[in-house]
C-alpha positions in Angstrom: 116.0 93.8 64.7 119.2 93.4 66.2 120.7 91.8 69.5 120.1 94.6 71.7 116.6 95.7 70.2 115.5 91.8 71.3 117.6 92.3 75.0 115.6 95.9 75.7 112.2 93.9 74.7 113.2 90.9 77.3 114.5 93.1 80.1 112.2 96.0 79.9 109.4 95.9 77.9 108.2 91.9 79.0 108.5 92.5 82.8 106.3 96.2 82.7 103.7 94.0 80.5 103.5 91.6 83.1 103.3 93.2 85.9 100.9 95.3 84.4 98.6 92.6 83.6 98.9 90.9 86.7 98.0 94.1 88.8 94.9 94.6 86.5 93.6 90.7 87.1 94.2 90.7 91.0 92.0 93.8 90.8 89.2 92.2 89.4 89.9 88.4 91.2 91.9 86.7 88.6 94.5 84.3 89.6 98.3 85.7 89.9 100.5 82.8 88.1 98.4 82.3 84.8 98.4 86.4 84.3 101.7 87.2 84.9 103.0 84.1 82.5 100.8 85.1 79.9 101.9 88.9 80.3 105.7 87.6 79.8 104.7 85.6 76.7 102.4 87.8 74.7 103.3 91.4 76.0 101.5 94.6 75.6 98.3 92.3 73.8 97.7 90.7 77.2 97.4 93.8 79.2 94.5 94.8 76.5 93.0 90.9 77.4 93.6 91.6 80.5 91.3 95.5 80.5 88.6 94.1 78.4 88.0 91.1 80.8 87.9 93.4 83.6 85.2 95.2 81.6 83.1 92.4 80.9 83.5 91.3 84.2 81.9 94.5 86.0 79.2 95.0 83.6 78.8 90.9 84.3 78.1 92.2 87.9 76.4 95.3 87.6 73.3 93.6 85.4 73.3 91.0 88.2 73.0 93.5 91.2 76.4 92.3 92.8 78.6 94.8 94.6 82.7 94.3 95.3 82.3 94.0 98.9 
């Protein structure tokens, strides 16, 4: 990997991750700071955390009879 294979990864590929994750935890109550750091530092995996969580969490809430409201 060379110099500008490591600069696309930082300037493109990190932010997207990030935001991505972050958007996915505010939907299902998660708090902004902690998502969006750990979307820079472990991109693309935390998005997948991020999706699974989410998961859990509705299924979490469906067997208890909650609603979103």
């Amino acid at each position: 990997m060379d110099f500008s294979d490591l600069l696309f990864l930082l300037i493109l590929v990190c932010p997207l991750s990030a935001l991505m994750t972050v958007y996915i935890a505010h939907m299902y109550g998660r708090r902004f700071w902690p998502w969006l750091l750990f979307g820079f530092c472990v991109p693309l995996v935390s998005t997948f955390i991020a999706i699974v969580l989410g998961i859990r969490e509705a299924r979490r809430r469906e067997a208890n009879g909650e609603t979103n409201d």
